[in-house]
Every structure is written in C-alpha cells, then in structure tokens.
N, C-alpha and C positions, 0 to 999 in steps of 0.2 A: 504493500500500500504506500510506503513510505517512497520506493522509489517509482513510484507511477505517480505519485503526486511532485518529485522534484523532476522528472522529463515534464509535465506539464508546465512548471515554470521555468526552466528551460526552454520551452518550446517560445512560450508567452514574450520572453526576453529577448528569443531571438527575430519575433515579429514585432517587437515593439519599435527595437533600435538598427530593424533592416531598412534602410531606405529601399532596397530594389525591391521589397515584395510592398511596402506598404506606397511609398511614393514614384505613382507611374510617371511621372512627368521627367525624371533623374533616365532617360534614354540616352545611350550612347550612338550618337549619330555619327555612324561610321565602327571601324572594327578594333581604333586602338585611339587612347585619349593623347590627343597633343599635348605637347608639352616641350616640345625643343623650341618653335616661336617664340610660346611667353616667358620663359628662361632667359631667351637670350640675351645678350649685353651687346652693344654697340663696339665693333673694332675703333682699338685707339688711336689716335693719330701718333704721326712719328711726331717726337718733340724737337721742337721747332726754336733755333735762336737768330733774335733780329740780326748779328752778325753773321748770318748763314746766308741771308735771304742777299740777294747779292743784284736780284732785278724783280719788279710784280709789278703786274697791271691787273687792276679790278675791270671788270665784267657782267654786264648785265645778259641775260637772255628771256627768252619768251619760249615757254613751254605752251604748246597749240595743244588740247587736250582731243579735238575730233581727228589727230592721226594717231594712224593703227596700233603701234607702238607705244605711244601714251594710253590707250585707251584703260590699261589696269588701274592708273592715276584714277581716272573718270567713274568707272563703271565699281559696286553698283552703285545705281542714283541715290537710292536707299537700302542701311545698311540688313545684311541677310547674314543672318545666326553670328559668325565672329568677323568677318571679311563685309569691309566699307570703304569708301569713297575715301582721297588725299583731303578733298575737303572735311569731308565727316568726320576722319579720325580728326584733324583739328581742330573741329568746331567740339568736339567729346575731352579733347585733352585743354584745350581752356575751360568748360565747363567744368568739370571732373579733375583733372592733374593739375593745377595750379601750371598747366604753360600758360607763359606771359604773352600778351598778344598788342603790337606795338602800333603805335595810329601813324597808316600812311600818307594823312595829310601834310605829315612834318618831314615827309622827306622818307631814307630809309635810311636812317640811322640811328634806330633804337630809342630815341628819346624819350617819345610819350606813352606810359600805359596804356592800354584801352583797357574797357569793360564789357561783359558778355553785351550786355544793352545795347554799350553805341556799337559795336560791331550787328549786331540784328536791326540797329535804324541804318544801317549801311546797305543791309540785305534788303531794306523794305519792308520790316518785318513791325511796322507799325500799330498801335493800339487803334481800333475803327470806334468812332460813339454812333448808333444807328439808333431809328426807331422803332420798335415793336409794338405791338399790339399785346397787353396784361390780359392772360388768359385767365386769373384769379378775378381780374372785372367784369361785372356782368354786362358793362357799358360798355365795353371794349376800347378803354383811353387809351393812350402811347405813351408810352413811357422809354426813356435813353436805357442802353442795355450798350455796354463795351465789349467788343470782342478782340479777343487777345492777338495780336499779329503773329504770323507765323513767318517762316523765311524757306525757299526752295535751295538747298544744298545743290542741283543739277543746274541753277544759272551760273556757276563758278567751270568756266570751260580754256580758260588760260592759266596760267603761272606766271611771275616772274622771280625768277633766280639772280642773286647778287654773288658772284663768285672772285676769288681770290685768283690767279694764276702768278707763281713764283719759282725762282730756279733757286734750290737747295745746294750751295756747293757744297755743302758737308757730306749729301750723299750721290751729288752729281747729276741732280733731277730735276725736270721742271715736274712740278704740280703743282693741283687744284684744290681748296676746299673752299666748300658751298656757303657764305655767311649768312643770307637770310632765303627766308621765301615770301612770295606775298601771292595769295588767291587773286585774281581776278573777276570781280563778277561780269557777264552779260545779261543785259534784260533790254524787253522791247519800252519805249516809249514811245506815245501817241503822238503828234503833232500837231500844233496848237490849232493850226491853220485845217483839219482834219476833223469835223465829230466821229465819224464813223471809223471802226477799228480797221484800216484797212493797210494792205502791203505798202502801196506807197504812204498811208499816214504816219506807217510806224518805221520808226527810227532806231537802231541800236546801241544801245547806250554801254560804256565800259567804265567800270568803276574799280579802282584798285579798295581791296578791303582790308588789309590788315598786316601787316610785317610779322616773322616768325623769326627768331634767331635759332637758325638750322640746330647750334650743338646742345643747343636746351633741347631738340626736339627728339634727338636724336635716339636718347632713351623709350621716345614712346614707337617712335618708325620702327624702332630695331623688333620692340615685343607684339607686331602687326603684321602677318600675311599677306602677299599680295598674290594675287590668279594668276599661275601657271598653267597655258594653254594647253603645256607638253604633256607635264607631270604632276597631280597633286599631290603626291607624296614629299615631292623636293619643293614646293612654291621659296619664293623669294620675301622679304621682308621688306619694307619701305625706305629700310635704310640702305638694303643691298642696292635698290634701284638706283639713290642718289650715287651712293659712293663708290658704286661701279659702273654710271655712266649708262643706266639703263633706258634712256629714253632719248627722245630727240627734242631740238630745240636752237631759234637760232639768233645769234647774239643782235639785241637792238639798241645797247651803249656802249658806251669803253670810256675810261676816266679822261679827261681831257681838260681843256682851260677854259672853256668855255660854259663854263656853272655846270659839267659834265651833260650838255645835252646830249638829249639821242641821235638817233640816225634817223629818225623820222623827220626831224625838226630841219633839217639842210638836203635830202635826197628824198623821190617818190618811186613808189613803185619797185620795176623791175631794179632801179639804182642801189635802192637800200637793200636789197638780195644782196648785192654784187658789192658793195660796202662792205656789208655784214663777210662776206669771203675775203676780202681784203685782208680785214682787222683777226680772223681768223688765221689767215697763209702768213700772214708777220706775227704771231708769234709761235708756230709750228717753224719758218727757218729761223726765229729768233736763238730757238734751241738748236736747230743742224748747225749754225753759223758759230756755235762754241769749240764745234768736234774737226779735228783732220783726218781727212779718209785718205 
C-alpha cells in the first residue's frame, strides 16, 4: 500500500513540474534547439594605434534594400518566430536593449540622443484625435477618442553606412570598419496641388531616421540570424553580413572640404555612378601603389 501510494506521488510530481506533458504550447519547432546564434559574441577587432594608421579616408555608402543581395536586410516585413527585418531588430534593440539611437538631424556624428517617440514621429507614427459616435448614448453624441499611431517597419528600404577605410602598417593592410548606420525611410506623399490619391499626385519622400553607432550594435547583430537561401543549418548573423562584406552598396560621399558634401550635390545621374567608381578605383590603387611587383 505504502509503495502504491508513493509511485502515485511520484507520478503526480512528475506531471506537475513537466512542462512537455502539461504545457503544449513549449513545441520544438524544428528537430534540435538553437543555441550557437544567441551565444554568440561578436569577433574583435585587431587593436588599432593612431601611430599605425599611416593614411584613412571616411566613407559614406547607400545600401538599396530592393536588390537581391540585400534583400535578407529587408525581408521579413514583419518579424516571424526568431528571424526579423535590419530594421526590426533595431527598432527591438532601442526599445528592449538600451541601444542608443542618435538624431540624424544633427549630422552623423553621434551627438544627440533620441527617444523611442521622436524616432516613431519620424516614422509617422503619430497620435490621431477622431470623432466617434458613444455607443453607451442612447442619443448617439460624438465624442474625441485618440488613436494610438503606429509606424510600418517595411517603409525603411535604404541604409546608409558611414565607414572608416585605413592602411595598418603594423600589419601591412588597408581596412574597413563600419562607424555608424542610419535607416532610411521611404513613404509616399500627396501633392498639394493633387486631392485625389493618384500616381502623379504622389511624391516620394526620403527621410533619414536615426544614427546607430555600429560597435554598440554589434553585440545584438552578432546574437541574430539572418536567411540563408543555401542552408538553414549554417544561416549567417547580422554581424557576419557587415563585417564580411555581405551585401552590396555604393559609395554616395567621401570626406572632403567642402562641408563633406555628397556626390549628389555637384554630379546627376549616370555621372554620380561613375564618380562613385572613381572614388572607389583611388583607393583600391591607393593600396597597389604601396607594393613593388
């Protein structure tokens, strides 16, 4: 008797504190729990002295997020189980991780905090006061009733990249590291001159949103997933993309004397392509022109 009553609380104990007989919703989606991703730690940089650095030129680029290449940046619109948008995990790790997110009105150079807010009044993601009809009235008065603004994460369809390029003589290399990031948004706007919503009414508007200082960021890119078309077993990390060059994108400034304008501001068109290769081919021989062959 004694031991048919101690398997019964034994059994009891063992359904009480089993999550996988009592809590169905604990499914293993897929056949083994990740866990190399969110471990992971960001590779360190080689350590770097100002007397090393021997020659740099800073760098801007434009990351276009509707080519193919870019498109793991992009895609999903919204986020699905652990794997989300360049935008989403950002706009999760200022909310969520205390990353700092810096106002691009001031330039990009770090200066001003921003707040989750004015970043969502950047998105458009404004409070509406509307009027409704009080369904507790039996009169049916109107009454103001605020609806919360929300903001679309899939109007963010550029980047732009502020990079470093420097030649090492301590280890005889030129390289790159990436100092910030800044989203992009796109959205349509109407035309004043236009009531009706129509193609030629609407305008597209670009709005730079917010500065990122890449090595703050870098601990949350590194613990992040991105879609490998090949393999999902081997996917890449967010960090893998930056710091090995995984995307495409093409330079639209270079530091210069002239308040570092871009290449948009003096060239159009097919010119500023052909610029943008210029400023690229001079510092690719600026490294062959160190060596004797």
């Amino acid at each position: 008797m004694k031991t048919k009553g101690l398997l019964t609380f034994i059994l009891l104990f063992l359904i009480a504190f089993s999550p996988d007989i009592l809590n169905a919703q604990d499914v293993l989606n897929g056949v083994y729990i990740k866990e190399k991703t969110r471990n992971r730690k960001p590779v360190p940089y080689q350590y770097l002295r100002e007397a090393d650095v021997m020659w740099s030129k800073t760098i801007w680029r434009e990351i276009q997020l509707k080519e193919k290449m870019n498109h793991p940046l992009y895609y999903p619109e919204t986020p699905i189980g652990d794997r989300m948008s360049l935008i989403s995990l950002l706009m999760w790790g200022v909310q969520n991780q205390g990353l700092t997110a810096y106002d691009s009105s001031e330039g990009d150079e770090f200066a001003t905090v921003m707040t989750v807010k004015e970043i969502e009044d950047k998105f458009g993601a404004q409070d509406q006061v509307v009027m409704v009809e009080d369904v507790e009235n039996p009169d049916g008065e109107m009454i103001e009733t605020t609806i919360e603004g929300s903001y679309d994460p899939s109007e963010v369809k550029r980047y732009l990249i502020k990079e470093m390029w420097f030649f090492d003589k301590q280890r005889s290399v030129l390289d790159v590291r990436i100092i910030g990031i800044c989203p992009i948004r796109e959205y349509t706007k109407e035309s004043i001159d236009d009531e009706e919503d129509t193609e030629e009414g609407a305008e597209i508007k670009k709005k730079k949103l917010f500065w990122v200082y890449f090595p703050e960021a870098r601990k949350i890119f590194a613990n992040h997933e991105v879609f490998n078309p090949v393999n999902d077993a081997e996917r890449k990390s967010f960090d893998d993309i930056f710091f090995k060059r995984y995307f495409s994108s093409y330079i639209v400034q270079e530091s210069n004397a002239y308040n570092n304008r871009t290449i948009g501001e003096y060239t159009i068109g097919l010119e500023s392509l052909l610029e943008a290769e210029r400023i690229k081919e001079n510092i690719f021989n600026f490294e062959q022109d160190l060596w004797e062959y």
